[in-house]
C-alpha positions in Angstrom: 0.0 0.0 0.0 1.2 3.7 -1.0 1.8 6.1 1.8 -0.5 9.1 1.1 -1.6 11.7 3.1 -3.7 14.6 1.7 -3.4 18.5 3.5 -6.2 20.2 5.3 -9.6 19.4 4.1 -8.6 17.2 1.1 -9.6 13.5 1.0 -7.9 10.8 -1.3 -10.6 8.3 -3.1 -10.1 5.5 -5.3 -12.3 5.1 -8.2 -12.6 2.2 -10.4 -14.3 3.7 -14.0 -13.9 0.7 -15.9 -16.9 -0.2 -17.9 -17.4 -3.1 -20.2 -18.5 -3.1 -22.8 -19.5 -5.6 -26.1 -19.8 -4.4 -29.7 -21.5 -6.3 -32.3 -19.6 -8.7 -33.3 -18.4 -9.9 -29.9 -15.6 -8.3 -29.1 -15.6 -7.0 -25.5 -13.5 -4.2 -24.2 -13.4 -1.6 -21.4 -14.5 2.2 -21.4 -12.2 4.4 -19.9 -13.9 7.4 -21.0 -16.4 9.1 -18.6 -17.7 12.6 -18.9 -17.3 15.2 -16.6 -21.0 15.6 -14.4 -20.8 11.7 -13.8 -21.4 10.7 -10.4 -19.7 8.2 -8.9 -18.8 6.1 -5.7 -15.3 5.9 -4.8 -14.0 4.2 -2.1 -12.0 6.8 0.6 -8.2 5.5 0.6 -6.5 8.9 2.9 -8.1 11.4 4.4 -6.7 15.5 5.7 -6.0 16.5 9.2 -9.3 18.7 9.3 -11.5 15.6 7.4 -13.5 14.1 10.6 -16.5 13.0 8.9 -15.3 9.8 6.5 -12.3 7.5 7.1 -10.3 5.4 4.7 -12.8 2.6 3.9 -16.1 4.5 3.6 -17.5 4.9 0.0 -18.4 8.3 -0.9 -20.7 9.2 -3.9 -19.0 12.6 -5.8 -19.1 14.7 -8.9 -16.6 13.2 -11.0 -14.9 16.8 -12.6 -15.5 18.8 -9.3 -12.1 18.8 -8.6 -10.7 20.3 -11.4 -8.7 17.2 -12.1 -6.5 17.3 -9.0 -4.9 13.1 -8.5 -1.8 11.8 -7.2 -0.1 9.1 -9.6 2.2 7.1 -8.6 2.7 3.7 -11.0 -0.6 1.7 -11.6 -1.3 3.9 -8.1 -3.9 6.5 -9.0 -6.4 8.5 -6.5 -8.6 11.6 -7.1 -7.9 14.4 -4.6 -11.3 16.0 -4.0 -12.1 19.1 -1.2 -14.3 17.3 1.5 -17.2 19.9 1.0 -17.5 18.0 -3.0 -18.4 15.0 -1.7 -21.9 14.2 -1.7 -23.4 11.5 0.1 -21.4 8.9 2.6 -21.8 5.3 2.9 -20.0 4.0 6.5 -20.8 0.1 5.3 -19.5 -1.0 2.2 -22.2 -3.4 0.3 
């Protein structure tokens, strides 16, 4: 696991876009490509000193875009960085 600690009131979240998908004539591949305004649940991987409301773990639902395409890469490593006050709903049990 990557040690990764975001400032303030930034929280880390991994988010796993790949869609697949099957054309015609059989041949299945994945979708990479999402539009910005897509909402989606990412799963919290580091959290900022002032973040007390989610912990690494918690899924979080979000507007993928909101935050202006701030992500730490590292490798095959990748999380969004998002402000806390972006995400939108929080989900303490995963399902």
């Amino acid at each position: 696991m990557k040690k990764f600690v975001p400032v303030r009131d930034l929280v880390a979240l991994e988010t796993t876009l790949k869609e697949k998908k099957t054309t015609e004539q059989g041949i299945i591949y994945t979708d990479n490509q999402i539009e910005d305004n897509y909402y989606v649940w990412s799963t919290v991987y580091a959290v900022g000193p002032e973040v007390t409301d989610v912990k690494p773990g918690d899924q979080v639902l979000w507007k993928l875009g909101s935050n202006d395409g701030a992500f730490y890469k590292d490798g095959d490593f990748v999380v969004d960085v998002v402000k806390f006050s972006d995400l939108l709903v929080v989900r303490n049990e995963p399902e």
